[in-house]
N, C-alpha and C positions, 0 to 999 in steps of 0.2 A: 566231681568235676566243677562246682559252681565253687567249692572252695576255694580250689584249686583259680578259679576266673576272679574272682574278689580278692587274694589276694596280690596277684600280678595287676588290680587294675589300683589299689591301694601304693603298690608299688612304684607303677607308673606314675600317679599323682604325685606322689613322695619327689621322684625322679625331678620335677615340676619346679621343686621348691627348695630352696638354699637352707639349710636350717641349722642355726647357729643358737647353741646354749649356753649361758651364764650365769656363773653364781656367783653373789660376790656377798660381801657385807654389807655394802653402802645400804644406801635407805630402800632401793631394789632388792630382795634377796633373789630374787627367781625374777628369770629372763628369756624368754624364746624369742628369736627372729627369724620371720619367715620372708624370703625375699623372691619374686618369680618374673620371668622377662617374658611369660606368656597369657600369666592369668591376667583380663583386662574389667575385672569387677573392683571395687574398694571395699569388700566388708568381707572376714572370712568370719564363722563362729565357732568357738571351741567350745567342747562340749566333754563331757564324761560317762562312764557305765554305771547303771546304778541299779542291781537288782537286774530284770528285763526291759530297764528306760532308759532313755538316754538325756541327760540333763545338761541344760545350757549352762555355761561358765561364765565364760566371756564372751565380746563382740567385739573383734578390731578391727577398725576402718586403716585402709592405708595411706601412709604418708611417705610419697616417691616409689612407690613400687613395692615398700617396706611392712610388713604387717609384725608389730611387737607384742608378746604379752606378756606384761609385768605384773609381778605383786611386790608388796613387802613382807606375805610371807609365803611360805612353802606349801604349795598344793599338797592334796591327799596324795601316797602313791596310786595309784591303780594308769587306767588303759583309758587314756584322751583322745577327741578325733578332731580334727579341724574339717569342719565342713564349708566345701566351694561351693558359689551359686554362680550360674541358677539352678545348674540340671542338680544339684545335692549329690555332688560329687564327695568324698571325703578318702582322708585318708589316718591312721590310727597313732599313737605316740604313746610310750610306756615312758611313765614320771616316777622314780622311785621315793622319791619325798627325803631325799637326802641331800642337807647343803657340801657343795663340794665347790676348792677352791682354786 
């Protein structure tokens, strides 16, 4: 049953947030945008699985509502979470580590 609650509440958060993916060639090759008309913090953290840890990636503060995360190049695949504060809400994102155009 907790499984079963974590992930309808991952879901919910999901629900939360606009999420918009981009690959392109430019000097960005990898692009997530996360956009929400109710979370009222500026900073989300992405994070990744690693073994039984979870390791920080990045840190995006927002700009208009807008939380982006860029690289120039292609994450690891594996299972990402964007963690919300304060309460460390999160919710999950599978990156296949494949550019697509």
């Amino acid at each position: 049953m907790k499984v079963n609650f974590t992930i309808l509440r991952s879901l919910s958060l999901l629900s939360l947030f606009s999420l918009s993916i981009c690959f392109s060639t430019n000097a960005q090759v990898f692009s997530i945008e996360l956009t929400s008309k109710t979370y009222t913090e500026d900073t989300i953290v992405i994070g990744n699985f690693y073994a039984d840890k979870q390791l920080v990636v990045d840190t995006l503060i927002s700009k208009n509502k807008k939380f982006v995360w860029a690289n120039d190049t292609m994450p690891k695949p594996g299972v990402y979470f964007a963690l919300l504060k304060p309460k460390n809400n999160y919710f999950q994102m599978l990156v296949n580590g494949v550019d697509k155009k």
